[in-house]
N, C-alpha and C positions, 0 to 999 in steps of 0.2 A: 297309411295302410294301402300297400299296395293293390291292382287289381285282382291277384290270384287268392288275395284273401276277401276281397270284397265275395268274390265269388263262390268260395270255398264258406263264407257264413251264411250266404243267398242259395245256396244249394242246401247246406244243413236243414235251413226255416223249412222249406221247399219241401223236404222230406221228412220233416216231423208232421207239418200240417197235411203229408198225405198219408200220413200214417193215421194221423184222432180224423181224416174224414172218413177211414176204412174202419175205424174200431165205434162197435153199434152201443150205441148208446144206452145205457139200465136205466130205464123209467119205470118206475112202481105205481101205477095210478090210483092204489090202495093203502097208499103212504100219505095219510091225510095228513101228518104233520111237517111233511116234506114234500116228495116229487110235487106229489096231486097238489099241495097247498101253493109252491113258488109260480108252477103253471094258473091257477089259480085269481092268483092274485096279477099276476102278469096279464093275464085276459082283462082285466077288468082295468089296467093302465093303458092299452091299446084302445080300449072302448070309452078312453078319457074320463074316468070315475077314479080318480089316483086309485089306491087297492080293493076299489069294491065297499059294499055295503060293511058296516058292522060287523062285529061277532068275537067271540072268542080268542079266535086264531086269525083278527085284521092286524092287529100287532103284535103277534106273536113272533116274529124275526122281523129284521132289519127291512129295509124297503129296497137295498140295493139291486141283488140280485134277480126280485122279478122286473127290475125296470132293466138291466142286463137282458134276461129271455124279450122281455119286449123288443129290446134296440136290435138285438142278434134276428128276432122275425121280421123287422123291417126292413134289413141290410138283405134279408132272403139267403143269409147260411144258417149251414148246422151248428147247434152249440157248442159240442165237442172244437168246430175250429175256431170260432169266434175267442173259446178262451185260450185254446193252445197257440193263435198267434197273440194272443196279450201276456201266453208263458214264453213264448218264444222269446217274446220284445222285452220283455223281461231279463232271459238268460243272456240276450245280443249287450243290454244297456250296460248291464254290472259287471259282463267281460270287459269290456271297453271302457268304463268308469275304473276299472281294476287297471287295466294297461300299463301306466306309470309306473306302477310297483309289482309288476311282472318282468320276467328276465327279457322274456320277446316277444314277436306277434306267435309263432306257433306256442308258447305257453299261454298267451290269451285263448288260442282257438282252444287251447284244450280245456281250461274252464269253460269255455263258451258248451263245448261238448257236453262235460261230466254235470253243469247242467239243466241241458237238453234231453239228455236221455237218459235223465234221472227214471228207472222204474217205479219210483212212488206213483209218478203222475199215472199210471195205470191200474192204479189200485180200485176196487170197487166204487167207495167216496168220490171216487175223482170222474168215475164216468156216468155218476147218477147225476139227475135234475136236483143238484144241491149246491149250496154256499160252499164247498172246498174246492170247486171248480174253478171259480176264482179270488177266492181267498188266497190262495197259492201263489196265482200270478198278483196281486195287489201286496203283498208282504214284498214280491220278490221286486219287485217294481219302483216301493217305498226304498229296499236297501241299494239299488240303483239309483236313485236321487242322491241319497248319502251319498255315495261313490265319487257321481260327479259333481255333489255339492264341493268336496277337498279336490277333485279335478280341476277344477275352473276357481278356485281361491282366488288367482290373476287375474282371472275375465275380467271383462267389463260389467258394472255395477247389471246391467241391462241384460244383458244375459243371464245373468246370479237370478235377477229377481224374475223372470219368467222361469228359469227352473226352478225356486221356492215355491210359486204358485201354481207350478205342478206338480210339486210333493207335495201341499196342500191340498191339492184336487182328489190324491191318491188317497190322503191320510184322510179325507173326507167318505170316499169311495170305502175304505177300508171301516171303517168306525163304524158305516151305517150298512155293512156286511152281515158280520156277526156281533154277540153285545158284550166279547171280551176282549175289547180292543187294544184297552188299557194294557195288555202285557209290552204291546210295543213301545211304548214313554219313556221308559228307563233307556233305551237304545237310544231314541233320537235326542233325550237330554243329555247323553254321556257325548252323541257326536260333535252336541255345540258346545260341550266344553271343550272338548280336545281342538274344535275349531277357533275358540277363544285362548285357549295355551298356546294354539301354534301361533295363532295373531300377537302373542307375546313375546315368543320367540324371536318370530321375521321381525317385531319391533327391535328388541335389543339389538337383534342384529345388524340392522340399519341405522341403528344408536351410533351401533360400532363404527360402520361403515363411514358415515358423517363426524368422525372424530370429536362427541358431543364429548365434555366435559366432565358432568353429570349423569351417572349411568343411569339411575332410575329415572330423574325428572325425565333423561332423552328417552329412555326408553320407551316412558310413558306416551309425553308426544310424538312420538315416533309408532303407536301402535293406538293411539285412540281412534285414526279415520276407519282401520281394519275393524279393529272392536264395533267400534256404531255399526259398519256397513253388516257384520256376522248379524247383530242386535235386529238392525233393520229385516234382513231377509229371514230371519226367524221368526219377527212378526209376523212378517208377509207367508209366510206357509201356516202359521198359526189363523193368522187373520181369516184365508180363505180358507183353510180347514171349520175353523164356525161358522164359518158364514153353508159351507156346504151341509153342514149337520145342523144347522137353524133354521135351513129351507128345506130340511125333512121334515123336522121338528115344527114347522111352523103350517108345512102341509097338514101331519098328522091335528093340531091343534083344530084348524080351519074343515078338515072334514068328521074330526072323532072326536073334538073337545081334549086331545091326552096331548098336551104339552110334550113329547118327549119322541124319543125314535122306538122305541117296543115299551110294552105296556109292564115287561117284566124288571124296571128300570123304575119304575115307579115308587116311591116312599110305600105307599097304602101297599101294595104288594109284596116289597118284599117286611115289611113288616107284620100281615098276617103268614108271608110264608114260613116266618122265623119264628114266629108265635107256637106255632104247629108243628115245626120240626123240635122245638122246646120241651114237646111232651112227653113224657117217660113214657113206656109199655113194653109188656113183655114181650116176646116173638115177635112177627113181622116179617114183612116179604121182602125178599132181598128188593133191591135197584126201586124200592118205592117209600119216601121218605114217611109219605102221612098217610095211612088209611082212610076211606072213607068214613068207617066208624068210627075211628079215630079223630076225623076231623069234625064230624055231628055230635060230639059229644063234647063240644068248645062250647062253655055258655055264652049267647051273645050277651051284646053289650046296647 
């Protein structure tokens, strides 16, 4: 990559991050179950109490995001930039993870563009004190790892496995975000297969290349160091991916007793929430599943 595009994607950043420091910020300080609560709980991580006393709403969402506003007041910027350069570095990774199987550098810059200045990121969501602020860049971050996980197939084992244990970092980041994480699995299992078929592929091929005999047995030996190594750094982003949601989990445990990253993950919860949603009645208010009356009128047990 030449200089005029080094500069050409250093001007882009440049001018997106001065656009989110000029676009003011929607904080609702009456959004107890958001703005007010992620600030909230953020105060009370700077003040060294991981989220604060008890209650209700101490695990009621993920723990990432207010330790995010913590980290972003200590750096001493505003939030709006702190996540738009983690969208940025986001849209730079997966341009250039893409590269390969693009025509040229100006079709890279133009993914790298389409996106940057995506209009979604200016949506309401996106400029309030909430989880989509960087939920957005942490999805897009994760599919940049992908990128350059089939980028760097040739590296060196060493470089694979420090970019595994930063898509683990991420897929960590991400998990203890929001609590529906789980939609992304299906992506990153489908990628190690495909990265296991291609390790079968470059094996026969190399079967072929060494005039082996035997096409399967060679192909096999010929493709098991690839396989282990895929195996291994799948570990390794698995590995630290629990280990980063066990040392949420093992926070929450150590100050609230609840084993888990939110409380709404818990057996005992969702199983009176299902109990409840179980019960017949007539009429009812839209967007509320279980009445108050509806719910006092459960014999205990």
């Amino acid at each position: 990559m030449g200089t005029f595009w080094v500069l050409s994607y250093a001007l882009g950043i440049v001018a997106y991050l001065w656009i989110m420091a000029n676009v003011p910020l929607v904080a609702i300080p009456a959004a107890g179950h958001d703005d007010a609560l992620f600030v909230h709980l953020a105060t009370n991580v700077l003040k060294g109490g991981w989220l604060g006393p008890y209650n209700n709403l101490t695990l009621a969402k993920g723990a990432f995001y207010p330790l995010w506003i913590a980290g972003t007041w200590i750096v001493g910027l505003p939030l709006l930039v702190t996540q738009g350069f983690a969208y940025a570095l986001g849209c730079l990774l997966l341009a250039r993870g893409l590269r390969p199987w693009l025509r040229s550098e100006a079709m890279t810059f133009l993914v790298f563009l389409v996106l940057l200045l995506n209009p979604a990121v200016y949506g309401y969501g996106q400029l309030r004190v909430m989880r989509e602020g960087i939920y957005v860049p942490e999805t897009l971050l994760i599919a940049a790892g992908v990128a350059w996980w089939f980028r760097w197939r040739d590296q060196g084992l060493l470089r694979r496995g420090a970019l595994a244990a930063a898509v683990g970092v991420l897929l960590a980041a991400f998990w203890t975000t929001r609590e529906e994480g789980v939609w992304i699995l299906p992506f990153l299992v489908v990628s190690v297969v495909l990265a296991a078929v291609l390790d079968w592929i470059r094996g026969r091929s190399d079967a072929a290349t060494l005039r082996l005999e035997m096409p399967w047995p060679g192909a096999l030996r010929a493709c098991v160091p690839r396989l282990v190594h895929t195996a291994v750094l799948a570990g390794v982003t698995v590995s630290v991916a629990v280990l980063g949601v066990g040392l949420v989990t093992w926070k929450n445990q150590q100050h609230y007793g609840v084993s888990d990253t939110v409380e709404f993950k818990q057996h005992a919860f969702l199983s009176g929430y299902g109990a409840l949603s179980r019960i017949r009645h007539q009429g009812g208010t839209r967007l509320t599943s279980s009445s108050r009356a509806r719910s006092c009128s459960v014999p205990m047990r």
